[in-house]
Jmol script that loads the backbone (N, CA, C; Angstrom):
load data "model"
ATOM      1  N   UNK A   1      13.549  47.999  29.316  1.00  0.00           N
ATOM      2  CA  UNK A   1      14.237  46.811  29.789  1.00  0.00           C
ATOM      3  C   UNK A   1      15.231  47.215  30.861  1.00  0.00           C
ATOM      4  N   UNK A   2      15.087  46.448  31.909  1.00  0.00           N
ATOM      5  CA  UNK A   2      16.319  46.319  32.435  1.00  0.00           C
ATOM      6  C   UNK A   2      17.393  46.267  32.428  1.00  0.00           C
ATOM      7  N   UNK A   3      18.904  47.651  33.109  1.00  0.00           N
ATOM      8  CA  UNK A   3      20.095  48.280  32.827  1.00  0.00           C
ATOM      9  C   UNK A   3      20.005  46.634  32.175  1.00  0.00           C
ATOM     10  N   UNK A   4      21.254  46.408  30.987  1.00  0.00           N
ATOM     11  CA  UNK A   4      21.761  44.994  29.959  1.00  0.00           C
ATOM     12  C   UNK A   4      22.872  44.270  31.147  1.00  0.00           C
ATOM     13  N   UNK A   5      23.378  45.023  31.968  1.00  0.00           N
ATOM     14  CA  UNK A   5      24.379  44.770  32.961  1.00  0.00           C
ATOM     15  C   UNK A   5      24.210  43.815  34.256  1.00  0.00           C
ATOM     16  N   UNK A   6      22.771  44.467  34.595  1.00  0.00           N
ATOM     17  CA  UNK A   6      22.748  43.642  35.602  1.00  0.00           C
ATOM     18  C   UNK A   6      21.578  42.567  35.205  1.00  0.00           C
ATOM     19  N   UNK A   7      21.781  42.050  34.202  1.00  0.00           N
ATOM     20  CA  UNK A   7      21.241  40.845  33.742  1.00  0.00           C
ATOM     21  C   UNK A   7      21.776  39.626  33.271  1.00  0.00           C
ATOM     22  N   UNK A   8      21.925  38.698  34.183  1.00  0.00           N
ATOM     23  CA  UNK A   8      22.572  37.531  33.888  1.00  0.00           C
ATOM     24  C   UNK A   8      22.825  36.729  32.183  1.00  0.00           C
ATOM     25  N   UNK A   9      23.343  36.279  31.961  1.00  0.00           N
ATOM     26  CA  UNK A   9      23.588  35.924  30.115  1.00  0.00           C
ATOM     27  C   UNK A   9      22.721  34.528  30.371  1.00  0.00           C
ATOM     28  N   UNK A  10      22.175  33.907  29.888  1.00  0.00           N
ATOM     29  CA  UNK A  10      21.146  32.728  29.625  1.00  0.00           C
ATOM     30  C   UNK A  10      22.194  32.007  27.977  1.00  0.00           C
ATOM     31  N   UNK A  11      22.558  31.042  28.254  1.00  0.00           N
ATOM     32  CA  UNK A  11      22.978  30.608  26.662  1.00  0.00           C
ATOM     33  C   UNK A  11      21.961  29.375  26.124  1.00  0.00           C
ATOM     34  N   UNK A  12      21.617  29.935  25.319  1.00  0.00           N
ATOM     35  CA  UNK A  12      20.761  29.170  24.504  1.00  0.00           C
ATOM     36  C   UNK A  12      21.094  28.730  23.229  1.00  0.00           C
ATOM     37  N   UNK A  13      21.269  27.615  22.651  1.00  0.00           N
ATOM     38  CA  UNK A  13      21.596  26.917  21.178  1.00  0.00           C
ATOM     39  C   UNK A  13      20.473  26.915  20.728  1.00  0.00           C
ATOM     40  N   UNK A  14      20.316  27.434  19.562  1.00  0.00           N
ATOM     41  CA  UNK A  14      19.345  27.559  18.118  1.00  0.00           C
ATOM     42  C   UNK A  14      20.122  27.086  17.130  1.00  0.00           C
ATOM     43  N   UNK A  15      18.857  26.119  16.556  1.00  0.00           N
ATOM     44  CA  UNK A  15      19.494  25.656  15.138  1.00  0.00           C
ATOM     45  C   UNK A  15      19.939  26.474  14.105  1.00  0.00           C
ATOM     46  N   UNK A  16      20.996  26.271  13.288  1.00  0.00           N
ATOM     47  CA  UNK A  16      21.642  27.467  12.573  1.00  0.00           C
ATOM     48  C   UNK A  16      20.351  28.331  11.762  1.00  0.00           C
ATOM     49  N   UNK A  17      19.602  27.448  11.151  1.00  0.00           N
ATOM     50  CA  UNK A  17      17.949  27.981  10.544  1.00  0.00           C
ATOM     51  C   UNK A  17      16.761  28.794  11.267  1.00  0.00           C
ATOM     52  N   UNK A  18      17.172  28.586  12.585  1.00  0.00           N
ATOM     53  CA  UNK A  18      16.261  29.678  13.537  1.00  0.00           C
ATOM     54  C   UNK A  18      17.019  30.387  13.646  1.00  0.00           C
ATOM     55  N   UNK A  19      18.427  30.865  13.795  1.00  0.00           N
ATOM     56  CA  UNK A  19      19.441  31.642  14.361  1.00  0.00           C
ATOM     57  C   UNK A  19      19.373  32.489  13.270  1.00  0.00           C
ATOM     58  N   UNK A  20      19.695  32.083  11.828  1.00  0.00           N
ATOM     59  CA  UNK A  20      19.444  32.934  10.666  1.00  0.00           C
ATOM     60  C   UNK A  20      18.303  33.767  10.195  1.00  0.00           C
ATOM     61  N   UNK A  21      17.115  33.050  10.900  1.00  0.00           N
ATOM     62  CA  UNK A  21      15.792  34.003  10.712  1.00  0.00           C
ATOM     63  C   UNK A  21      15.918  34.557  11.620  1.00  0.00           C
ATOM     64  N   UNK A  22      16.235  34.546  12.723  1.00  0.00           N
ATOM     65  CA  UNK A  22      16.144  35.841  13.881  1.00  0.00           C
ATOM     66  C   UNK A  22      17.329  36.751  13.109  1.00  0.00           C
ATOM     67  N   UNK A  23      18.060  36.596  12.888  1.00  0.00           N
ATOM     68  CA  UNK A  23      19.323  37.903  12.522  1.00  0.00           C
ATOM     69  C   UNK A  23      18.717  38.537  11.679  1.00  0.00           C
ATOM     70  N   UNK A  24      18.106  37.770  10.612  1.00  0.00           N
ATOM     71  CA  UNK A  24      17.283  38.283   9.483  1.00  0.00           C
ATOM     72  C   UNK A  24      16.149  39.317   9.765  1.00  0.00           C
ATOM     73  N   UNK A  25      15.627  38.666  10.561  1.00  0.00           N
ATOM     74  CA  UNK A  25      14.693  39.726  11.345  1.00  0.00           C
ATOM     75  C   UNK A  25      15.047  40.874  12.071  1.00  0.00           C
ATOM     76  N   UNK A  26      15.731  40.602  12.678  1.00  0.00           N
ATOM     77  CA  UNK A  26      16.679  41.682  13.846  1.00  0.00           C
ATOM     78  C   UNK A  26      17.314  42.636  12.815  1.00  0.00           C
ATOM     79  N   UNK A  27      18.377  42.326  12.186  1.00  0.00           N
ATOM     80  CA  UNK A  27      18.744  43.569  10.878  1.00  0.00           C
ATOM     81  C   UNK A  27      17.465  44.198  10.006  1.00  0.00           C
ATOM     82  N   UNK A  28      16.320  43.777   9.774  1.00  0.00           N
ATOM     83  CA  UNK A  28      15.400  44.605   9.176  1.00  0.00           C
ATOM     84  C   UNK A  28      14.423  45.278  10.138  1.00  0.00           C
ATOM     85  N   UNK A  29      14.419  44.966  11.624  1.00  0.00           N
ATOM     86  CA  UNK A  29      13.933  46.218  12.489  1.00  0.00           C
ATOM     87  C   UNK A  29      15.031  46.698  13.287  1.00  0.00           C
ATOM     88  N   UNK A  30      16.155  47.025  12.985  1.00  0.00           N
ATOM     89  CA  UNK A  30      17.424  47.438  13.503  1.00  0.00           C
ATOM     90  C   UNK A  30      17.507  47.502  14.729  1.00  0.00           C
ATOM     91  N   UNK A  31      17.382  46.074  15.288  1.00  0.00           N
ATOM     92  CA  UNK A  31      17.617  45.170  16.246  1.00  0.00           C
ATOM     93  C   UNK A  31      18.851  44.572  16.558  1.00  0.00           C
ATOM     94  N   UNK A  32      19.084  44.275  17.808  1.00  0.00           N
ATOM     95  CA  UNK A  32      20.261  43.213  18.023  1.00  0.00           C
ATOM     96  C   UNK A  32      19.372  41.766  18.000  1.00  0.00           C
ATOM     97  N   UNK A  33      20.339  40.630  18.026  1.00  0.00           N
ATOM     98  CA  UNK A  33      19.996  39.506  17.796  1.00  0.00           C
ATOM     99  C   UNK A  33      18.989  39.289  19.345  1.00  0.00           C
ATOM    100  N   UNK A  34      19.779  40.129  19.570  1.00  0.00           N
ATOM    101  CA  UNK A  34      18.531  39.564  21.691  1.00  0.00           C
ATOM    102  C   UNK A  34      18.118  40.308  22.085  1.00  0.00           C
ATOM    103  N   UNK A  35      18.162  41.836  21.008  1.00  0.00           N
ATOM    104  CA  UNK A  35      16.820  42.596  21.006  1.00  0.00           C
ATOM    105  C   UNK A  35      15.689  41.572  20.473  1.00  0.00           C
ATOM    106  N   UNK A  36      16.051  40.934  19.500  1.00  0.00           N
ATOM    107  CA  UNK A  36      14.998  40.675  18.626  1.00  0.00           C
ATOM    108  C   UNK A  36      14.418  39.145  19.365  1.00  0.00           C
ATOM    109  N   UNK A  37      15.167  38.239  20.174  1.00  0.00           N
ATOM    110  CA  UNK A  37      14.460  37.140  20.756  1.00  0.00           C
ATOM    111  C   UNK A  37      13.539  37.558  21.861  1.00  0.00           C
ATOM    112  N   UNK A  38      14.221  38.784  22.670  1.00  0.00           N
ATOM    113  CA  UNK A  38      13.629  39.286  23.943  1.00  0.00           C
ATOM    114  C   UNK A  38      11.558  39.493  23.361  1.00  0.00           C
ATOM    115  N   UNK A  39      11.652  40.521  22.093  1.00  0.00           N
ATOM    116  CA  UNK A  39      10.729  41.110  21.787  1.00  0.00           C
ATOM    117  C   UNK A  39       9.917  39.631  21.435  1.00  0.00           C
ATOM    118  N   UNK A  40      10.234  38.792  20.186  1.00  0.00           N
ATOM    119  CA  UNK A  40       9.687  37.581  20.177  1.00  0.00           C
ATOM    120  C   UNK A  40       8.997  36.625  21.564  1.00  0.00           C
ATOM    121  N   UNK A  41       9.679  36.232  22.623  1.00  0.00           N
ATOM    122  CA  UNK A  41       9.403  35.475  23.509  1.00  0.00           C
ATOM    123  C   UNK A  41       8.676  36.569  24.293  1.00  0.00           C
ATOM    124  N   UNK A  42       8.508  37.730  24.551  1.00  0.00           N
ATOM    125  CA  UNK A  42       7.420  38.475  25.454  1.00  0.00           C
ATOM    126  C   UNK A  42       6.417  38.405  24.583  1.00  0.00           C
ATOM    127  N   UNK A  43       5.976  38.597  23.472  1.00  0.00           N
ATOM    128  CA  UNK A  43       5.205  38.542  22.514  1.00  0.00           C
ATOM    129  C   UNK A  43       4.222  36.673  22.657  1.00  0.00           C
ATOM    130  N   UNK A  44       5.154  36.117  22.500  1.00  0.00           N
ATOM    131  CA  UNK A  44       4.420  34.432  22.361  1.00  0.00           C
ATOM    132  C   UNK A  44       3.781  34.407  23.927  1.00  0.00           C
ATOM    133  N   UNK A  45       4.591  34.871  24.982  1.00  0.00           N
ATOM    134  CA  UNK A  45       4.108  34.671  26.295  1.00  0.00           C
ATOM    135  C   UNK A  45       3.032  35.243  26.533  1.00  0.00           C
ATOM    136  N   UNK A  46       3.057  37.078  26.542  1.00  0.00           N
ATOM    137  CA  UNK A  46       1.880  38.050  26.539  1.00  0.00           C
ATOM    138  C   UNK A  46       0.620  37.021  25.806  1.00  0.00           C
ATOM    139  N   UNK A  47       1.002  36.557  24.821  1.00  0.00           N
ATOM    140  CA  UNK A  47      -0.533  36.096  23.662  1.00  0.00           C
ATOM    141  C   UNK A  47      -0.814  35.187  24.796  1.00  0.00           C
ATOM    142  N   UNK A  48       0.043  34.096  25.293  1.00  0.00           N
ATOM    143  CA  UNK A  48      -0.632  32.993  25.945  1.00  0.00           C
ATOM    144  C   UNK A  48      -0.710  33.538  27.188  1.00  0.00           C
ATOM    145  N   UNK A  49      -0.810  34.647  28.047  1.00  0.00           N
ATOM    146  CA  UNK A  49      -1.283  34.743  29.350  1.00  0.00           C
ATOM    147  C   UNK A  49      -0.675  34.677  30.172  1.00  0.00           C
ATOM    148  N   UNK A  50       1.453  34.414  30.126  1.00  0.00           N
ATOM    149  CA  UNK A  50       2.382  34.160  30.812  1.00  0.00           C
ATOM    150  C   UNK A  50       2.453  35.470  31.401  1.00  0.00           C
ATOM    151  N   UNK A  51       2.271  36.668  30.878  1.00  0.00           N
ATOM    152  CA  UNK A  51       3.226  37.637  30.916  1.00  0.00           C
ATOM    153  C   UNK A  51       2.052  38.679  31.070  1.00  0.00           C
ATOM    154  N   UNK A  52       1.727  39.094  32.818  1.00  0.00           N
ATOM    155  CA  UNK A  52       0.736  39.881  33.165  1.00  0.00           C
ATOM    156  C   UNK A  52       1.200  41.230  33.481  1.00  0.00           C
ATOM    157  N   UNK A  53       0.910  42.484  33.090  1.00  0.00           N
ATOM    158  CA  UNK A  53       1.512  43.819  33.349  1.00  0.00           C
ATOM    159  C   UNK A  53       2.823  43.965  32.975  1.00  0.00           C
ATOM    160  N   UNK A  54       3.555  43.474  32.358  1.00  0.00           N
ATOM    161  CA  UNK A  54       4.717  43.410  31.743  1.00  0.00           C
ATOM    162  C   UNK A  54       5.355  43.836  30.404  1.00  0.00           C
TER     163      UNK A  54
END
end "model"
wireframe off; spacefill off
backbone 0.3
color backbone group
């Protein structure tokens, strides 16, 4: 991934029930919380064809 610095912050609201399964998730692959969305959303994209050589 790209230096964390020179990457703009994106704020996004998740319902407290998605927010809690991502942490949940993120602490059992000893993840940060936006380690763990980053890996999720390249994942859903890659499957659907968004995300070519990436």
């Amino acid at each position: 991934m790209e230096n964390a610095r020179n990457i703009a912050p994106t704020g996004i609201r998740f319902p407290d029930w998605l927010k809690d399964a991502l942490k949940s998730a993120a602490s059992k692959e000893c993840r940060s919380l936006n380690g763990e969305v980053i890996k999720r959303l390249e994942k859903s994209l890659r499957e659907e064809g968004f995300l070519n050589g990436h």
